[in-house]
N, C-alpha and C positions, 0 to 999 in steps of 0.2 A: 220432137223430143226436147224436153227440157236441160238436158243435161248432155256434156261432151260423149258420141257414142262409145270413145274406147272404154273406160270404166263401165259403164253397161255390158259393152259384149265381156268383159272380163268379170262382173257378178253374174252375166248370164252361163258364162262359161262353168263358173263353179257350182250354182245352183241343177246345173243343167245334169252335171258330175253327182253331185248329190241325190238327184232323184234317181239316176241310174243304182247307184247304187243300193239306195235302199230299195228300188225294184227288183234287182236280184237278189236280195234278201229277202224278200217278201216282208217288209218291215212296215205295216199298214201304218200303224200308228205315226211312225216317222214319216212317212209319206203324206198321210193326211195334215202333219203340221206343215210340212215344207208347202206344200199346195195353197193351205188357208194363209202360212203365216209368209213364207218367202216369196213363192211366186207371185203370190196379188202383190205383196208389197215391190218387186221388180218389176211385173206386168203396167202398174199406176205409174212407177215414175218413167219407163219408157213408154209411157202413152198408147201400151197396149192394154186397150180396156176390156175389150172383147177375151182377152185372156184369163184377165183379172178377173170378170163373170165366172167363166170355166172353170176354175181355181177355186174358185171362192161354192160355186153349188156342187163341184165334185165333195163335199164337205158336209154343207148345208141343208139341200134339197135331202127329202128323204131318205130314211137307207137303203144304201141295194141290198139287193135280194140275197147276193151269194161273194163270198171272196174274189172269183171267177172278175163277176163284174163287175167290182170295185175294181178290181187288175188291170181289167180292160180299160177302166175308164181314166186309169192312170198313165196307160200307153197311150191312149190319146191326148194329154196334158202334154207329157214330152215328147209326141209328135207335134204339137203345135208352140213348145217351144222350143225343139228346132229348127221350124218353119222360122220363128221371132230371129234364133242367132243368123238364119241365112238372111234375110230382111239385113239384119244390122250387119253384118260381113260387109254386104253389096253398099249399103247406106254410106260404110264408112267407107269401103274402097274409091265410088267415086267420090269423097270430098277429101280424099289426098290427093 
């Protein structure tokens, strides 16, 4: 990681708050920005690239088929970040 993890896990924190909530909003459009526009750019500068992929063709790649699975595929976004926040939880606990 390029940068001190607590300011990470604290935009990951808020990002993380954000996708929730526009997930129970059903608020596609807001979600598709947060993905293309937020998470890739958090995913790059904590050196999670493989997220940054995910993010970035939840968007890009083809449309899906159905709201259903755009839904779907945006619960697996923030399941995998917060796979990232428990990564950096641990990262930062043992370098205190």
């Amino acid at each position: 990681m390029n940068t001190h993890p607590a300011p990470l896990q604290l935009s990951l924190e808020d990002l993380l708050g954000d996708m929730q909530h526009a997930r129970r909003h059903q608020d596609m459009s807001r979600l598709a920005l947060l993905a293309y526009c937020e998470v890739r750019r958090w995913a790059r500068q904590a050196g999670e690239l493989a997220l940054a992929e995910s993010a970035a063709a939840l968007v890009t790649r083809s449309p899906q088929a159905t709201r259903e699975q755009f839904m779907a595929e945006v619960d697996e976004l923030i399941g995998q970040l917060r796979e990232a926040h428990e990564r950096l939880v641990a990262a930062t606990a043992t370098s205190d």
